[in-house]
C-alpha positions as CSV (number, residue, x, y, z in Angstrom):
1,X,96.7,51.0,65.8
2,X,100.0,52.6,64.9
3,X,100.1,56.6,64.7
4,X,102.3,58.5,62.7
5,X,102.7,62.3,64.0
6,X,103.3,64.8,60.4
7,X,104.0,68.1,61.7
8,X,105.3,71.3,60.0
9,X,104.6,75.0,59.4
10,X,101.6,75.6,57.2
11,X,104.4,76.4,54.2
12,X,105.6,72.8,54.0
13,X,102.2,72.4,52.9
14,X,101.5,69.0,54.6
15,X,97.8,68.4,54.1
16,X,98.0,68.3,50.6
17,X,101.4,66.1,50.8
18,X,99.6,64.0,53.7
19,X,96.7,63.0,51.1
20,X,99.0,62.7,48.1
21,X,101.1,60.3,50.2
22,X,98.3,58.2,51.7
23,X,96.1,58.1,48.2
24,X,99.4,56.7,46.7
25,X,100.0,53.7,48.9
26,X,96.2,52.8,48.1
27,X,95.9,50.1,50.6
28,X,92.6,51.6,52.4
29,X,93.8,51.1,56.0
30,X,95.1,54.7,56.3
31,X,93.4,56.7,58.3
32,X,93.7,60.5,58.2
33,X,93.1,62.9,61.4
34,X,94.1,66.8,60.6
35,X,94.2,68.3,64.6
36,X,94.2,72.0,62.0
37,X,90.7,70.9,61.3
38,X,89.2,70.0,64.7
39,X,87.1,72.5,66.3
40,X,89.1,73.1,69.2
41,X,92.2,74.8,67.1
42,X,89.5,76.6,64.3
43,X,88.0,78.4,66.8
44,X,91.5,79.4,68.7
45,X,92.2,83.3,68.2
46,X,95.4,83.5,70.1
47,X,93.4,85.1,73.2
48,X,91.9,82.5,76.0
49,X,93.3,79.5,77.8
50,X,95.6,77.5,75.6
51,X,94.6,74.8,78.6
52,X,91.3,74.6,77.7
53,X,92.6,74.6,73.9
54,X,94.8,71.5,74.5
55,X,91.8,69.9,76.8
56,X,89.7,70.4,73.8
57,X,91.8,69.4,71.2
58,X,93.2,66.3,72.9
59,X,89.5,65.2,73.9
60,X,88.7,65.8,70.3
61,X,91.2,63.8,69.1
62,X,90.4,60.9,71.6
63,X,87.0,60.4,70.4
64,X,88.3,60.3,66.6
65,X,90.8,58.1,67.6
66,X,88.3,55.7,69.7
67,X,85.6,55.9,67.2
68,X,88.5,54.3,64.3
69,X,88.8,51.8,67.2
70,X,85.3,51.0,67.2
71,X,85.1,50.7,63.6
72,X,87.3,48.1,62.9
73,X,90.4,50.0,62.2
74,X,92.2,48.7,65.2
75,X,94.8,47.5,63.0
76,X,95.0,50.1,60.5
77,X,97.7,53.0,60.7
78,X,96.5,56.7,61.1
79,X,98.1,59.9,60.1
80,X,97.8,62.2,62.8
81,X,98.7,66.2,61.2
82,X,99.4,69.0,62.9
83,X,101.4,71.8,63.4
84,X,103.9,71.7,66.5
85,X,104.0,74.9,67.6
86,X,101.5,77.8,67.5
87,X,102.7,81.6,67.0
88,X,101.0,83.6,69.2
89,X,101.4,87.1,71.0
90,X,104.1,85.7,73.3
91,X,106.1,83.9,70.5
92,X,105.8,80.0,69.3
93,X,104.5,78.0,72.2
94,X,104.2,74.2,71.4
95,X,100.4,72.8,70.6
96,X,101.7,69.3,70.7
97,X,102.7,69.4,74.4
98,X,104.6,66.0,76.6
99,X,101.3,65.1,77.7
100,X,100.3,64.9,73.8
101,X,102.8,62.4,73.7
102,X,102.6,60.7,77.6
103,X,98.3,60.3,76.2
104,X,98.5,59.1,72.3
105,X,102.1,57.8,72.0
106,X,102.8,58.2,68.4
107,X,105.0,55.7,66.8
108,X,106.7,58.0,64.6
109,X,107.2,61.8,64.1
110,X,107.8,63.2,60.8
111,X,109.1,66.4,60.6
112,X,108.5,68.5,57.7
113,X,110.9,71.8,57.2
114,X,111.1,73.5,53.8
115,X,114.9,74.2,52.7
116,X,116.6,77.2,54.0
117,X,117.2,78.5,50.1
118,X,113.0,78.1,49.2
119,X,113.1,80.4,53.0
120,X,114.8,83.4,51.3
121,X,112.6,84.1,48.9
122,X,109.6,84.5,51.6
123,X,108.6,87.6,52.7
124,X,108.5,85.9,56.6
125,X,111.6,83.9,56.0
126,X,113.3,84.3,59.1
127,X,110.3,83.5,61.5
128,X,109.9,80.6,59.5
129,X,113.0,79.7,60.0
130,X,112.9,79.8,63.6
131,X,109.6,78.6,64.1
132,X,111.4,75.3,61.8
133,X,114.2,75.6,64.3
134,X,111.8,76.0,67.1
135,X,109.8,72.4,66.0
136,X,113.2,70.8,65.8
137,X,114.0,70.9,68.8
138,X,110.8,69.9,70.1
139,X,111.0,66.5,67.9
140,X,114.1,65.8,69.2
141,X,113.5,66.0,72.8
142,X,110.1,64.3,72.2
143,X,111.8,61.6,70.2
144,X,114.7,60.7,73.1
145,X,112.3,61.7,75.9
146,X,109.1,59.1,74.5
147,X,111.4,56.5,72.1
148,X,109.4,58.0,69.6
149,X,111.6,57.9,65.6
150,X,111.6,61.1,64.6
151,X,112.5,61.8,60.1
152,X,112.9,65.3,59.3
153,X,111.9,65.4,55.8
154,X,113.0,68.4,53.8
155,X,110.1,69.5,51.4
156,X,111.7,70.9,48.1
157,X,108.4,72.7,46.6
158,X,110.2,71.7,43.3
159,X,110.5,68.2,44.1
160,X,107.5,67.4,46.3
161,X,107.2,63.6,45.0
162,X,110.0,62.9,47.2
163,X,108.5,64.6,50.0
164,X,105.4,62.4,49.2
165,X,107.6,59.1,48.9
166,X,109.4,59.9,52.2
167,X,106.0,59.9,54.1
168,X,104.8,56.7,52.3
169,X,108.1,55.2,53.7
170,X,107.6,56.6,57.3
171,X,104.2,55.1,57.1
172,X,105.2,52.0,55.5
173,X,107.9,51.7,58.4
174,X,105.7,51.7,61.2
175,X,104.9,48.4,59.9
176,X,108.3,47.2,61.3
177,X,109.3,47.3,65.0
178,X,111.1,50.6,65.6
179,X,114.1,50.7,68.3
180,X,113.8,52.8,71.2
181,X,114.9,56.0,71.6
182,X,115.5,55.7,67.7
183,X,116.5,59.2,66.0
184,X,116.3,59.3,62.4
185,X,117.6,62.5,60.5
186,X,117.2,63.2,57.0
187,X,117.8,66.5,56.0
């Protein structure tokens, strides 16, 4: 089973880009696992142990993942969404932690950031911004430390069928045998 890691802030808008992207390429062995959805992360406040929130949410996500298994989707790809970081009282902390990566081993992170000019215009621009920075950073170390590829996809919210196509190729790409410690950058 190949996994491909979509992260980005909620204003990238991902979920609906996500479905868009995998109800275009219409091939049925897509599979589609939002970590935003899973209990552990609805029921997180910002107060409590983010240890037992990553315990949670990882177990969570292993049972989804083994029941696919068991269902004869071995050989299917799955989407795996997300946001990277989590603002909380003490600033963004990452949700999607090394031992995120050391446990599923995603093939591929894509990286969604909306343009810095569609950031001015938003009445929390600049801690978008650096929440965007923030999660750049994080794929980029993730990527070199894990050989996972990493596209950064820039979401124009006037030109979101490119966003859509971009994902359809990053799915379509885990199809082919991706280098180590491969770093792709498209801004």
């Amino acid at each position: 089973m190949r996994k491909i890691l979509v992260v980005g802030t909620k204003e990238t808008h991902k979920t609906s880009l996500v479905e868009a992207a995998i109800r275009g390429m219409m091939n049925g062995k897509i599979s589609h696992i939002n970590l935003n959805k899973l209990t552990a992360l609805r029921t997180f406040d910002g107060n409590g142990s983010l240890q037992d929130v990553y315990l949670s949410l990882y177990d969570e996500l292993d049972k989804k993942l083994e029941s696919l298994n068991s269902n004869g989707s071995a050989n299917s790809d799955v989407v795996i969404e997300s946001y990277y970081t989590l603002d909380t009282k003490s600033g963004f902390i990452p949700l999607l932690t090394d031992r995120f990566f050391k446990l599923f081993k995603p093939d591929v992170i894509v990286l969604l950031e909306n343009p810095e000019e569609s950031l001015k215009n938003h009445t929390q621009g600049a801690l978008l911004k650096n929440q965007q920075k923030i999660n750049r950073e994080y794929g980029i170390r993730h990527s070199s430390s894990f050989g996972t590829a990493l596209k950064v996809i820039s979401v124009n919210p006037v030109h979101q069928a490119v966003a859509i196509r971009d994902i359809q190729d990053s799915i379509r790409s885990t199809l082919q045998p991706i280098k180590q410690n491969s770093v792709l950058v498209k801004a």
